[in-house]
OpenMM code with the backbone's topology and positions (N, CA, C; nanometers):
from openmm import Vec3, app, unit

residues = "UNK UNK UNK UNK UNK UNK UNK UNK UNK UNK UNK UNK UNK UNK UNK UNK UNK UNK UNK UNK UNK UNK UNK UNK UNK UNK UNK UNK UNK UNK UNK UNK UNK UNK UNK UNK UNK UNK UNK UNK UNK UNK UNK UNK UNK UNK UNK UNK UNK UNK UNK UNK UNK UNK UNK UNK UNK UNK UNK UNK UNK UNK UNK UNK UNK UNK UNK UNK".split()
positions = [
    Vec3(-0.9818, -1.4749, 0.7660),
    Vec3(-1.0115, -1.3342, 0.7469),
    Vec3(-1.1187, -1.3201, 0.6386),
    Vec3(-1.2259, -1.2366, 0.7007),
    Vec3(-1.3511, -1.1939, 0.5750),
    Vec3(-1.3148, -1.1044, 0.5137),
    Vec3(-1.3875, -1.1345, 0.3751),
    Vec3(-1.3853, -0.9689, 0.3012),
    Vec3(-1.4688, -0.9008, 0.3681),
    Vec3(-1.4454, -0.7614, 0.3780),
    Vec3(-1.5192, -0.6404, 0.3773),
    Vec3(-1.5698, -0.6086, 0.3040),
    Vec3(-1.7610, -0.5464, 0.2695),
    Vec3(-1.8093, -0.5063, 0.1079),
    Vec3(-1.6958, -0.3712, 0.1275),
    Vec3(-1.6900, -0.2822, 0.2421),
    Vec3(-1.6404, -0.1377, 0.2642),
    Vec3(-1.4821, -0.1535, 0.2026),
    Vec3(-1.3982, -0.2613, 0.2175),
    Vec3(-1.2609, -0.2811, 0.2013),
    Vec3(-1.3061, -0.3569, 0.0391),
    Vec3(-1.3499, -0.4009, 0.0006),
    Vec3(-1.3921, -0.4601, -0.1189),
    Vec3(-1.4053, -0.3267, -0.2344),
    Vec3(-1.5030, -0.2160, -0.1832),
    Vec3(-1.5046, -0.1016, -0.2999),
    Vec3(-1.3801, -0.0110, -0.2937),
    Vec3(-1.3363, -0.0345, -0.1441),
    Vec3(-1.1728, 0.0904, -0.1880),
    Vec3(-1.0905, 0.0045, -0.2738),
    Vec3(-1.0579, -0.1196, -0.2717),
    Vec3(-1.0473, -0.2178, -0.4104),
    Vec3(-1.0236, -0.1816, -0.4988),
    Vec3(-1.2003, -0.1837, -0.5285),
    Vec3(-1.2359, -0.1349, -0.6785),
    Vec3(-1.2358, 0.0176, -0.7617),
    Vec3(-1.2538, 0.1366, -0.6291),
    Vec3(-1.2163, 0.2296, -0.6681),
    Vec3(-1.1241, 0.2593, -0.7081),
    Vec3(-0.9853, 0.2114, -0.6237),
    Vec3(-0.8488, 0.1733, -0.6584),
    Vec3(-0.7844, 0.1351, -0.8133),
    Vec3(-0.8732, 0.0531, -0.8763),
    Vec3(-0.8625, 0.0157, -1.0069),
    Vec3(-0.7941, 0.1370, -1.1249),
    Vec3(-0.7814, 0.0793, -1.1916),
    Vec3(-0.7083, 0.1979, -1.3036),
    Vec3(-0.8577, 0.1805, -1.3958),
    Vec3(-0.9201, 0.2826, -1.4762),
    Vec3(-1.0005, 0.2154, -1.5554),
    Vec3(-0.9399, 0.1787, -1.6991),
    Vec3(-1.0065, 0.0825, -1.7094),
    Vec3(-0.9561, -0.0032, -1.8463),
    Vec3(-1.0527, -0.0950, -1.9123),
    Vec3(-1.0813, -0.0883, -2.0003),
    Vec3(-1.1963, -0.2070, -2.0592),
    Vec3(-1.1536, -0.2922, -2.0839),
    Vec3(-1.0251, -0.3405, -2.1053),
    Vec3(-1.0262, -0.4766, -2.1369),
    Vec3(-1.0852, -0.5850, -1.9726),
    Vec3(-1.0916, -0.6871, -2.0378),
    Vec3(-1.1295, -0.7777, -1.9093),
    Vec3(-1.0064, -0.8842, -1.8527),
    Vec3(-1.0178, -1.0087, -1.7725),
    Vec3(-0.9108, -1.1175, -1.7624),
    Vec3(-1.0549, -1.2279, -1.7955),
    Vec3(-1.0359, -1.3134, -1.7427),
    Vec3(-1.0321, -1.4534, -1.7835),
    Vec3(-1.2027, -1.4204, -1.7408),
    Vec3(-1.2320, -1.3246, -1.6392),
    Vec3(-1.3851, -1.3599, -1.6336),
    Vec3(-1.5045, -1.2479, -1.6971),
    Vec3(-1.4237, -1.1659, -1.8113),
    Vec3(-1.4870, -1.0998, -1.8754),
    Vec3(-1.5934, -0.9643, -1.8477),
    Vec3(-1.5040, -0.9044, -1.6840),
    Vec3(-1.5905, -0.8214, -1.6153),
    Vec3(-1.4669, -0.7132, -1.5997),
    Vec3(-1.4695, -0.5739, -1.7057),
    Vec3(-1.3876, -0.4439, -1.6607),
    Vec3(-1.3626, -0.4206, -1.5656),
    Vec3(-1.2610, -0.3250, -1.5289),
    Vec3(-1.2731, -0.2427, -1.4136),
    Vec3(-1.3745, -0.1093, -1.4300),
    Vec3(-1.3582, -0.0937, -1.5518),
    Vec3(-1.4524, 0.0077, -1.5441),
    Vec3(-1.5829, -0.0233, -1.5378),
    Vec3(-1.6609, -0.1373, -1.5357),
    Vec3(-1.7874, -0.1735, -1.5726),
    Vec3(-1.7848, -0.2468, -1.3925),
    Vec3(-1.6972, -0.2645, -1.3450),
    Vec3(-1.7007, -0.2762, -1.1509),
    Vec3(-1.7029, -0.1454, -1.1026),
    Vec3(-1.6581, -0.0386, -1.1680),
    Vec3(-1.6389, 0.0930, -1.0850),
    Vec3(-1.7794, 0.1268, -1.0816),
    Vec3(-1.8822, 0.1163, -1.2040),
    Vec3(-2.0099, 0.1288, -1.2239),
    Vec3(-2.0320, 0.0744, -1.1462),
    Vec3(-2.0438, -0.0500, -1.0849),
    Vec3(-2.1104, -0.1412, -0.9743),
    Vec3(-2.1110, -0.0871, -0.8541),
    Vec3(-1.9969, -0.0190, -0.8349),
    Vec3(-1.9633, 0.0031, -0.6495),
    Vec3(-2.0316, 0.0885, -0.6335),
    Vec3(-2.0954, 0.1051, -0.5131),
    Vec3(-2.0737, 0.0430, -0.3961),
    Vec3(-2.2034, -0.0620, -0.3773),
    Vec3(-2.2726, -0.0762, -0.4892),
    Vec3(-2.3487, -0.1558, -0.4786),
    Vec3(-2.3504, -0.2915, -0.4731),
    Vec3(-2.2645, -0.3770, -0.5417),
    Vec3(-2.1880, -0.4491, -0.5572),
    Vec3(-2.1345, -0.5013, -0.4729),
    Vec3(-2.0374, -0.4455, -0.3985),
    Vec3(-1.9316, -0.4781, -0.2989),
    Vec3(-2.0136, -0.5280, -0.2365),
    Vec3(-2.1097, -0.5498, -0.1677),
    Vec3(-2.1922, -0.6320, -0.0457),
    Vec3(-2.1411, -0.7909, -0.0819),
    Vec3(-2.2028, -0.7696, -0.2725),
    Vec3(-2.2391, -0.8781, -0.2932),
    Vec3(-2.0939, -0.9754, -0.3630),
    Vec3(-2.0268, -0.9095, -0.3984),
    Vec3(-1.8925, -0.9677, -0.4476),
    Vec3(-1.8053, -1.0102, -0.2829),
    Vec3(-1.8547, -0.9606, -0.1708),
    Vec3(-1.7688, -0.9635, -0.0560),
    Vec3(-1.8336, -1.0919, 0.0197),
    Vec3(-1.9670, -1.1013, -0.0495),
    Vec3(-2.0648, -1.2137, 0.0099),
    Vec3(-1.9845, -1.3477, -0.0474),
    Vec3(-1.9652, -1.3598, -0.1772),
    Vec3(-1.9206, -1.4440, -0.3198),
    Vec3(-1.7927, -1.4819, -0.2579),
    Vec3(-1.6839, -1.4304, -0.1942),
    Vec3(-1.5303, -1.4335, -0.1480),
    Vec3(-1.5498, -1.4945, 0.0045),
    Vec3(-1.6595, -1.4733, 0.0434),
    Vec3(-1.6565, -1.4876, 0.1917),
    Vec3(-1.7401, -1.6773, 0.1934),
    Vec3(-1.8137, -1.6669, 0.1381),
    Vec3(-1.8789, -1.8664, 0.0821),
    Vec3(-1.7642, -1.9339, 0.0160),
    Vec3(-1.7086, -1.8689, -0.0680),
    Vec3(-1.5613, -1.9749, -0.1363),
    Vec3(-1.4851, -2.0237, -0.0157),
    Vec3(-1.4478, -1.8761, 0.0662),
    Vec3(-1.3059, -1.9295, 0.1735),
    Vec3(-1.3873, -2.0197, 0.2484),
    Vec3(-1.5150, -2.0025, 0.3390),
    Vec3(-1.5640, -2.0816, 0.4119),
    Vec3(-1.6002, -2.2001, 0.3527),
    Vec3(-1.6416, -2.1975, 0.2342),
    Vec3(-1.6544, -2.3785, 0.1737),
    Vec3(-1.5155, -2.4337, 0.1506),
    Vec3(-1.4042, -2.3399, 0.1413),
    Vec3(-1.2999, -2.3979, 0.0940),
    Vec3(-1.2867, -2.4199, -0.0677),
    Vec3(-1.3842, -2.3626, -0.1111),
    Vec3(-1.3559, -2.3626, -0.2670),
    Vec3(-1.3520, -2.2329, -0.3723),
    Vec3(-1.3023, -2.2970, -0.4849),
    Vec3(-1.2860, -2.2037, -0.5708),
    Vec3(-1.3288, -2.2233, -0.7046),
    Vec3(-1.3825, -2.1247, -0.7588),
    Vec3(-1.4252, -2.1977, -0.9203),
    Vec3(-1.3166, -2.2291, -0.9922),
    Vec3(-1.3066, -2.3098, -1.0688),
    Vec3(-1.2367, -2.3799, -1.1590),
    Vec3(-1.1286, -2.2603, -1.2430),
    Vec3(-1.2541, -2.1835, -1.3236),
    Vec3(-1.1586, -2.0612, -1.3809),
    Vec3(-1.1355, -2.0021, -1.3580),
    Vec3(-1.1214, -1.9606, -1.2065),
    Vec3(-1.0393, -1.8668, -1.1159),
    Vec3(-0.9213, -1.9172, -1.1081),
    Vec3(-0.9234, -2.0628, -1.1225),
    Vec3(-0.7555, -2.1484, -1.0924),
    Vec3(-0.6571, -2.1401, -1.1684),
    Vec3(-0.6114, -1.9794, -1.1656),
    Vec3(-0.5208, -1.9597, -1.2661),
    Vec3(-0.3524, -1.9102, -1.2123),
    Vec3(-0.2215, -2.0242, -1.2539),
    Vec3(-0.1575, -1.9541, -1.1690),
    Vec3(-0.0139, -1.9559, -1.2977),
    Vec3(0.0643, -1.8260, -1.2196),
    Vec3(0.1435, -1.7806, -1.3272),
    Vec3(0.2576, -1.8788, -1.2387),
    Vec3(0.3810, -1.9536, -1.3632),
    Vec3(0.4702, -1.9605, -1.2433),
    Vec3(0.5776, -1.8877, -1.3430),
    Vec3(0.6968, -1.8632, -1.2494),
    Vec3(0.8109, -1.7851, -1.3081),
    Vec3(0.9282, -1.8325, -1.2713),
    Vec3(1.0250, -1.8535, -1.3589),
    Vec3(1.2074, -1.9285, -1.3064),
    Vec3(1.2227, -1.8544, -1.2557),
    Vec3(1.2772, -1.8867, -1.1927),
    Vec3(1.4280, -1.7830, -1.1494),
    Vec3(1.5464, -1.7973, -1.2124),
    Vec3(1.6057, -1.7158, -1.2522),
    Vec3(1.7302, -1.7027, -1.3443),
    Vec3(1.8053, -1.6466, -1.2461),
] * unit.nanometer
topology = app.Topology()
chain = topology.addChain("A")
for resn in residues:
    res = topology.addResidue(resn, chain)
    for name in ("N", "CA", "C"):
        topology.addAtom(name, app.Element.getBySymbol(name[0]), res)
């Protein structure tokens, strides 16, 4: 399954705004600025990873949780 840029900005519109960032130092509010311009190109970026099969390194972030 591809990303959509069109399913990519309801996404980002979706967002709460907030300035803080995560691990790759890009707001939601500073993506809401981007859309819909953006979305082409962030949907382009998601759509070469799945088809190469890869992922950047510091995207490889995973939470795990017990179960109690």
């Amino acid at each position: 399954m591809l990303a959509d840029p069109i399913e990519i900005s309801r996404i980002i519109t979706s967002l709460k705004p907030k300035t803080n960032s995560w691990h790759d130092s890009i707001s939601s509010i500073l993506l809401k600025h981007l859309t819909p311009s953006s979305s082409v190109q962030i949907s382009s970026v998601i759509n070469k990873s799945c088809k190469k099969r890869a992922m950047p390194r510091n995207m490889k972030i995973a939470k795990n949780y017990a179960d109690l």
